[in-house]
C-alpha positions as CSV (number, residue, x, y, z in Angstrom):
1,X,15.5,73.2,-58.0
2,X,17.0,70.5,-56.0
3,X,18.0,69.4,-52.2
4,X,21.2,70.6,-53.2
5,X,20.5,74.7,-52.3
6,X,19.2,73.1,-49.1
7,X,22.1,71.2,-47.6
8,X,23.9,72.3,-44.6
9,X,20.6,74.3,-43.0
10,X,19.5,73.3,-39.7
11,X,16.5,75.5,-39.6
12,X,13.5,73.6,-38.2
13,X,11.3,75.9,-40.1
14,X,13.4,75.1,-43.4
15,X,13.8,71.5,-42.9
16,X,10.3,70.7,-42.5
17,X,8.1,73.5,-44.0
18,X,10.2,74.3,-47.3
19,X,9.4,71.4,-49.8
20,X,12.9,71.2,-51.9
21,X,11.7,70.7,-55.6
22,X,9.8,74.1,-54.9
23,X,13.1,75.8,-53.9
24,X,14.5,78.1,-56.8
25,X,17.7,80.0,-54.8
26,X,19.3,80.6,-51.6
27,X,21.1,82.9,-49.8
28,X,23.1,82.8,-46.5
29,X,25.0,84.6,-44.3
30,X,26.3,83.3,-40.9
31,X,23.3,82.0,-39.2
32,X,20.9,83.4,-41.5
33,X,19.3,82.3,-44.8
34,X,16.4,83.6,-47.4
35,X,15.2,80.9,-49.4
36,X,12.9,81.7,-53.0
37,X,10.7,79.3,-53.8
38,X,7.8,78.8,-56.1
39,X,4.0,78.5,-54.7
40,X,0.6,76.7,-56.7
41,X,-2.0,79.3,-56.2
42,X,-5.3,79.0,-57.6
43,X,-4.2,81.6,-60.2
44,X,-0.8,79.9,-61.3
45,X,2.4,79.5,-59.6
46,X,3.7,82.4,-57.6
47,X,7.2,83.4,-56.1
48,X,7.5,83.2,-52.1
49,X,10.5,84.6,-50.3
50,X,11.3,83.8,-46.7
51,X,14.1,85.1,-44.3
52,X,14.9,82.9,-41.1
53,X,17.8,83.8,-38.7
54,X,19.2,86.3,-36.2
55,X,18.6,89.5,-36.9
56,X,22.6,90.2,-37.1
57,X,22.9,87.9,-40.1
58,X,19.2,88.3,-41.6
59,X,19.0,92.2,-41.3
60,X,22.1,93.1,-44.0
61,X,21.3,89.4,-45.8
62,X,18.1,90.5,-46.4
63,X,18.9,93.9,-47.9
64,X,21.3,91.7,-50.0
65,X,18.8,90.0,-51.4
66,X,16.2,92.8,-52.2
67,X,19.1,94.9,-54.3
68,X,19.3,91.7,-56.4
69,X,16.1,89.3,-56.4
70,X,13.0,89.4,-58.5
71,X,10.1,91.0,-55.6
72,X,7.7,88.2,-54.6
73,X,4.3,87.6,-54.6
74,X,4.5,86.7,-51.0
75,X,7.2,87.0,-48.1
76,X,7.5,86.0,-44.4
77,X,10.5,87.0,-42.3
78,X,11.5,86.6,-38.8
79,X,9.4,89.5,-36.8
80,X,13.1,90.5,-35.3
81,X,14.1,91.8,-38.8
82,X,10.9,93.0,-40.2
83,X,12.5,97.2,-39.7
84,X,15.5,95.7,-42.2
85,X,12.9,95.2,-45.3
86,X,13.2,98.4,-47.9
87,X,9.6,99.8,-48.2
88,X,9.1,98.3,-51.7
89,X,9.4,94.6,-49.6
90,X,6.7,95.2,-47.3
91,X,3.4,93.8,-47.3
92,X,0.4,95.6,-48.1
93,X,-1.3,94.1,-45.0
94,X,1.1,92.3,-42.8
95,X,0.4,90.0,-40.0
96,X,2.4,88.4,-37.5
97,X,2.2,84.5,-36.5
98,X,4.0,81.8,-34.4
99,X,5.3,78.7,-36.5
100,X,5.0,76.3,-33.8
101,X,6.3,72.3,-33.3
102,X,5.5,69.2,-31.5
103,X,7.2,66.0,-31.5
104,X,5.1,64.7,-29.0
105,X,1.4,63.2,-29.1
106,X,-0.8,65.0,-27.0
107,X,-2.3,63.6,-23.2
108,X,-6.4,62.4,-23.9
109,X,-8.4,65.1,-24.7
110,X,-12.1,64.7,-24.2
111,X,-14.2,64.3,-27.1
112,X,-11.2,63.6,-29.4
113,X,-12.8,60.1,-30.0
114,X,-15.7,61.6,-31.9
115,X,-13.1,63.0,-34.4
116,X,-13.9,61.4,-37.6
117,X,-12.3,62.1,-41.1
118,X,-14.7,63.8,-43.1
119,X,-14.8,63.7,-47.4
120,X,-18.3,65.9,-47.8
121,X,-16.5,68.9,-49.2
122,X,-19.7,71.1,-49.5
123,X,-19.9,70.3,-46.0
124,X,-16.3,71.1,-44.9
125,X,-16.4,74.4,-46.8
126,X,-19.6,75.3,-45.6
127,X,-18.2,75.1,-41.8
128,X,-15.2,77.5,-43.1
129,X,-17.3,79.9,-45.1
130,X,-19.0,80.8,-41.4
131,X,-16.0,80.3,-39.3
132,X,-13.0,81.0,-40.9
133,X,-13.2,82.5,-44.3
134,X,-9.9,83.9,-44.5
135,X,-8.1,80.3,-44.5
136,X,-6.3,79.3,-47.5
137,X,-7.1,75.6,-46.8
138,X,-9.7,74.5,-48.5
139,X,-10.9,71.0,-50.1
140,X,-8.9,70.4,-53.2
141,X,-6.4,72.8,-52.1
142,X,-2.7,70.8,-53.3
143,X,-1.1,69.0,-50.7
144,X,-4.0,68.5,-48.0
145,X,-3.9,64.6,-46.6
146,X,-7.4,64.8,-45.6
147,X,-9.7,66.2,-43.4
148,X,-10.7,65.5,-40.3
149,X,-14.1,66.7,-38.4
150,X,-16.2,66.8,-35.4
151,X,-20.5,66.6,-35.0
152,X,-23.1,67.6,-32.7
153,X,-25.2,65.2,-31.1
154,X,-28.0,65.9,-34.1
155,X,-24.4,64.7,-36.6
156,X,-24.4,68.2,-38.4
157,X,-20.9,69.3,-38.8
158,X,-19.8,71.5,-36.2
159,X,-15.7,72.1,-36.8
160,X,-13.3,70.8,-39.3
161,X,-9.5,70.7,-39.7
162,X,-6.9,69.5,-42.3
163,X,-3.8,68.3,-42.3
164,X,-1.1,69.2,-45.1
165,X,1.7,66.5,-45.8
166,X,5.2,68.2,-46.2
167,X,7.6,65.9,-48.6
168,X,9.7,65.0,-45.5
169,X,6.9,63.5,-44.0
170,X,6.1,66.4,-41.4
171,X,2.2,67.2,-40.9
172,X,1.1,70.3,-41.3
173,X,-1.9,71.7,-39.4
174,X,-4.1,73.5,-41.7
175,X,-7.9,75.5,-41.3
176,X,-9.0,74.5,-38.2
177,X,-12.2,75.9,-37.4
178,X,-15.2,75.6,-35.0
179,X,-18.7,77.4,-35.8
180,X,-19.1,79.9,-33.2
181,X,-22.3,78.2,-31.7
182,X,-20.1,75.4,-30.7
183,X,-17.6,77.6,-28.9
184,X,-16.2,76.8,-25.7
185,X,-17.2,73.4,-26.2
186,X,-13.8,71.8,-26.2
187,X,-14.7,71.3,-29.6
188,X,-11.4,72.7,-31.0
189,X,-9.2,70.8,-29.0
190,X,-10.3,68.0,-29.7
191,X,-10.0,68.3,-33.1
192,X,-6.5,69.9,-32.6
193,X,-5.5,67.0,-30.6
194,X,-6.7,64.2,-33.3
195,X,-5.1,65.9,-36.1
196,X,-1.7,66.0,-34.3
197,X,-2.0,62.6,-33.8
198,X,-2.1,61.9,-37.8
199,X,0.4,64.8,-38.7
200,X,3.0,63.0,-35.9
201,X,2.2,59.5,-37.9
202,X,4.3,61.1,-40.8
203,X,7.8,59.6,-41.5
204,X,9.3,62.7,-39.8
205,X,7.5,62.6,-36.4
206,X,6.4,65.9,-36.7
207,X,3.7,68.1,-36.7
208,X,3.5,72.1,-36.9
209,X,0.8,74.7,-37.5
210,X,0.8,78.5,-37.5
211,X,-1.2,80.4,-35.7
212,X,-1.3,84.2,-35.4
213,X,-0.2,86.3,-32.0
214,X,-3.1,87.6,-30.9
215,X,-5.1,84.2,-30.8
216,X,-4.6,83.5,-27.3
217,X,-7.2,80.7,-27.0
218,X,-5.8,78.9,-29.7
219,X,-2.6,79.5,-28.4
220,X,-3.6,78.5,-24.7
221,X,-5.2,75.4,-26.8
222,X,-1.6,74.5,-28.8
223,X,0.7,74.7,-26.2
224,X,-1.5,72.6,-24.0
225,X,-1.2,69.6,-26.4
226,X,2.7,70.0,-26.6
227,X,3.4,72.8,-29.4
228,X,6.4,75.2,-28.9
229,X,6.9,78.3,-31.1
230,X,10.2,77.9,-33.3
231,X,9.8,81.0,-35.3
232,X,7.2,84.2,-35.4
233,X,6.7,85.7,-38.8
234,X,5.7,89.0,-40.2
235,X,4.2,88.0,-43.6
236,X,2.0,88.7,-45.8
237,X,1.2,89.8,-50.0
238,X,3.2,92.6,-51.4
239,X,0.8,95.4,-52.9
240,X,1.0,95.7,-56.9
């Protein structure tokens, strides 16, 4: 696992999402490229695949691949080329996100100034057990920088967000979540907008999150502090 099966890819998503050590083969194809790599779960390590490229070079790349490669735990492809996956590659319940960039600090927001970092970890996790169970950030979860959080006026804990640090420096917004009495608050930008800030303070000058299609607020929330989408993904665990 090395660098090395790396070098020569210019794919934002690769260059700063993909940590090299965790890389265990490559495959390319003009403009295209699948990369395996191994994942720390909570119940081991696990093999991800993921397929980035146009869908002229990832469609017959990625049938390449699946008539040769071990089938992963996990896989994300471009949405462009999910039809190319054989059925026995296709996840038991897939979703579809944007991977999306900044390399610019968000304007003010209001409120951001009551963003502090937060180490309670009962706390944190009892703000994601009601508002965003589903997240796979979670305190103690391997490779989260810390967490940052916001508080009503009486200080309980109303949202909480994380950020991941890649190995090339790159900030990775992670489990950002508000309770639902707090909605519409500006609570969420806020804390959007302060954890951007420490994800750009990395050595790479970047920060990205993921955030899936139908979530037009957050959406409406990202690009207003500067985020672009790079890639969207269909994803998710393959059944058995």
């Amino acid at each position: 696992m090395s660098q090395v099966l790396l070098d020569g890819l210019t794919d934002p998503f690769l260059l700063h999402h993909v940590a090299p050590d965790a890389v265990r083969r490559v495959w390319r194809r003009g403009d295209a490229a699948v990369v395996e790599m191994e994942r720390a779960v909570a119940d081991g390590v696990r093999v991800m695949t993921a397929g980035v490229g146009p869908a002229a070079d990832l469609d017959p790349l990625l049938a390449e691949v699946a008539g040769t490669a071990d089938r992963p735990w996990r896989l994300f492809v471009d949405e462009t080329s999910a039809g190319a996956l054989p059925p026995a590659w296709r996840p038991a319940e897939p979703h579809s996100w944007h991977w999306m960039l900044t390399r610019q600090a968000p304007a003010a927001v209001a409120g951001e100034d009551a963003v502090e970092v937060v180490d309670d970890a009962a706390a944190v996790t009892a703000v994601l057990d009601v508002a965003m169970p589903e997240t796979h950030a979670r305190p103690g979860t391997p490779g989260l920088e810390c967490w940052l959080g916001v508080r009503d006026a009486d200080g309980t804990l109303a949202g909480v967000g994380a950020v991941a640090r890649q190995p090339d420096g790159t900030g990775n917004l992670r489990g950002i979540a508000v309770l639902p009495s707090y909605g519409g608050q500006g609570l969420g930008t806020a804390l959007s907008a302060a954890l951007t800030r420490r994800a750009l303070a990395g050595a790479s000058g970047v920060a990205t999150l993921g955030v899936y299609v139908d979530n037009a607020a957050a959406l409406r929330v990202y690009t207003r502090l500067g985020y672009a989408t790079r890639h969207t993904f269909y994803s998710g665990q393959l059944a058995g």
